[in-house]
C-alpha positions as CSV (number, residue, x, y, z in Angstrom):
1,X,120.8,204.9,169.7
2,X,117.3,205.6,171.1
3,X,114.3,203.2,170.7
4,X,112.8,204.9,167.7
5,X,115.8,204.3,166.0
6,X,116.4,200.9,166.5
7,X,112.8,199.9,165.4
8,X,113.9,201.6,162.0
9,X,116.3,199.4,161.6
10,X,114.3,196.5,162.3
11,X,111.8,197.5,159.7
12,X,114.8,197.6,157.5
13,X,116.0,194.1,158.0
14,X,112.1,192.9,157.9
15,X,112.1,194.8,154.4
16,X,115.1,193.4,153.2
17,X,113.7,189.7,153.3
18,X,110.2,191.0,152.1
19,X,108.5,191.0,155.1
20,X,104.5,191.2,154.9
21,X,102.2,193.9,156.9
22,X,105.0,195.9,158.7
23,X,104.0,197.2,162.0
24,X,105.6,199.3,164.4
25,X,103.8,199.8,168.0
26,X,104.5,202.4,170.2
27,X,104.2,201.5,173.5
28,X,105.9,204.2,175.3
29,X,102.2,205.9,176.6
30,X,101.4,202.7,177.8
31,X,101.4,202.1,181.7
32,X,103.7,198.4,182.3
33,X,104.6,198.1,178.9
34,X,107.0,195.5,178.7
35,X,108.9,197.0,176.1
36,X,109.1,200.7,174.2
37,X,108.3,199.5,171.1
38,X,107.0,196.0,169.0
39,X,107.7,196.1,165.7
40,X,105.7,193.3,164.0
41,X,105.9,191.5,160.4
42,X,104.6,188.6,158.6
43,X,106.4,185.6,156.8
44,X,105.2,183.0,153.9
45,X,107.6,180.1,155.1
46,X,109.5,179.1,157.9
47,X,112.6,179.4,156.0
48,X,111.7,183.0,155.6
49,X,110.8,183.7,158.9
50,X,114.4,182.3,159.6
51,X,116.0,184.9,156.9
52,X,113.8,188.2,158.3
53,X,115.1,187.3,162.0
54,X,118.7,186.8,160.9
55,X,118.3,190.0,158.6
56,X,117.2,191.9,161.8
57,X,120.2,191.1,163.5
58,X,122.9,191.8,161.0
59,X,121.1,195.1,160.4
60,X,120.9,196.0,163.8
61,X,125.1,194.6,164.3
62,X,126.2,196.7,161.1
63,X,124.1,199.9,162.7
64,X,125.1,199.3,166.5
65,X,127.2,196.8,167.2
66,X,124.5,195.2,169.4
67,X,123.6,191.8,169.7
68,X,120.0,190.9,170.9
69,X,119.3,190.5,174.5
70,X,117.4,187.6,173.6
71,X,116.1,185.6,170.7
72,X,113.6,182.7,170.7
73,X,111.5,180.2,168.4
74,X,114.4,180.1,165.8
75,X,113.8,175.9,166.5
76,X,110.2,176.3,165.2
77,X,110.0,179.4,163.0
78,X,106.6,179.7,163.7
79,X,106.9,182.4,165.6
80,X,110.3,184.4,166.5
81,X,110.9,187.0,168.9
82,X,114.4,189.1,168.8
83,X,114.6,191.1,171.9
84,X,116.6,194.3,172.1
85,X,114.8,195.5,175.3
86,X,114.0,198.8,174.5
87,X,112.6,197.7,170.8
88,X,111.1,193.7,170.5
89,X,110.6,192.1,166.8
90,X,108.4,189.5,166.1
91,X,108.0,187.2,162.9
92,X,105.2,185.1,162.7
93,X,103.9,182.7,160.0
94,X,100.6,184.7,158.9
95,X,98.5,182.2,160.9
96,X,100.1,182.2,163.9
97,X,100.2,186.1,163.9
98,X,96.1,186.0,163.8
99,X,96.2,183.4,166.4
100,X,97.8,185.1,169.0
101,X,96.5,188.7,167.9
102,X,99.4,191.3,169.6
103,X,98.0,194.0,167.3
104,X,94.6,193.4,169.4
105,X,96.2,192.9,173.0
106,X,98.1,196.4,172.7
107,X,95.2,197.7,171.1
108,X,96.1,201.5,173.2
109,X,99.6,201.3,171.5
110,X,99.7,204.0,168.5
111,X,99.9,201.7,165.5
112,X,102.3,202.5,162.7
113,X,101.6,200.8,159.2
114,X,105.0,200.5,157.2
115,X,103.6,200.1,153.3
C-alpha cells in the first residue's frame, strides 16, 4: 500500500468519528521531511479524540493488516499522534491544534482540505 493510500484511509477513520477541518499534507517535495505525509483533524472532546485515533487504527487494520509504528498522547487526549511512518495522524482538541500550528510549520507542504 503506498503512502497516498494509507492517508485515505486515515481520512476515512477521522470521518467516521466526525472529525473537524480534515487535512492532508504532502510532504513528499519537502527536503528532511520526517514523514511522507500528515494528515491532520480536529476533535470537540477528549473522548472523541480517543474514538477518531481508535477509528484510524481499525480502519487502517481492516485495509492492511498493519498496526501503527507508534502511538502517543492516548493518556491525555489532547493531542494524539498515530504513526504509520510513511503516513503520521494527528488529533488535536481544536485549541491545542492552534497552539502548536503544524499547518504553519510545514507551511511548503501542498495542503489538501478534505470537506
Amino acid at each position: 500500500m503506498t503512502a497516498e493510500e494509507l492517508s485515505k484511509i486515515i481520512v476515512k477513520g477521522m470521518e467516521e468519528k466526525k472529525a473537524s477541518d480534515i487535512v492532508v499534507m504532502d510532504l513528499r517535495e519537502i527536503n528532511n521531511s520526517v514523514s511522507d505525509f500528515f494528515v491532520i483533524c480536529s476533535g470537540s472532546s477528549d473522548t472523541q479524540i480517543e474514538a477518531i485515533s481508535d477509528a484510524i487504527e481499525e480502519e487502517v487494520y481492516k485495509s492492511n493488516k498493519e498496526r501503527p509504528w507508534r502511538s502517543e498522547g492516548k493518556n491525555s487526549c489532547q493531542w494524539v499522534l498515530v504513526d504509520y511512518v510513511d503516513v503520521v495522524a494527528h488529533i488535536f482538541l481544536n485549541n491545542k491544534r492552534e497552539f502548536y500550528g503544524l499547518e504553519e510549520l510545514w507551511g511548503d507542504a501542498k495542503i489538501t482540505t478534505i470537506s
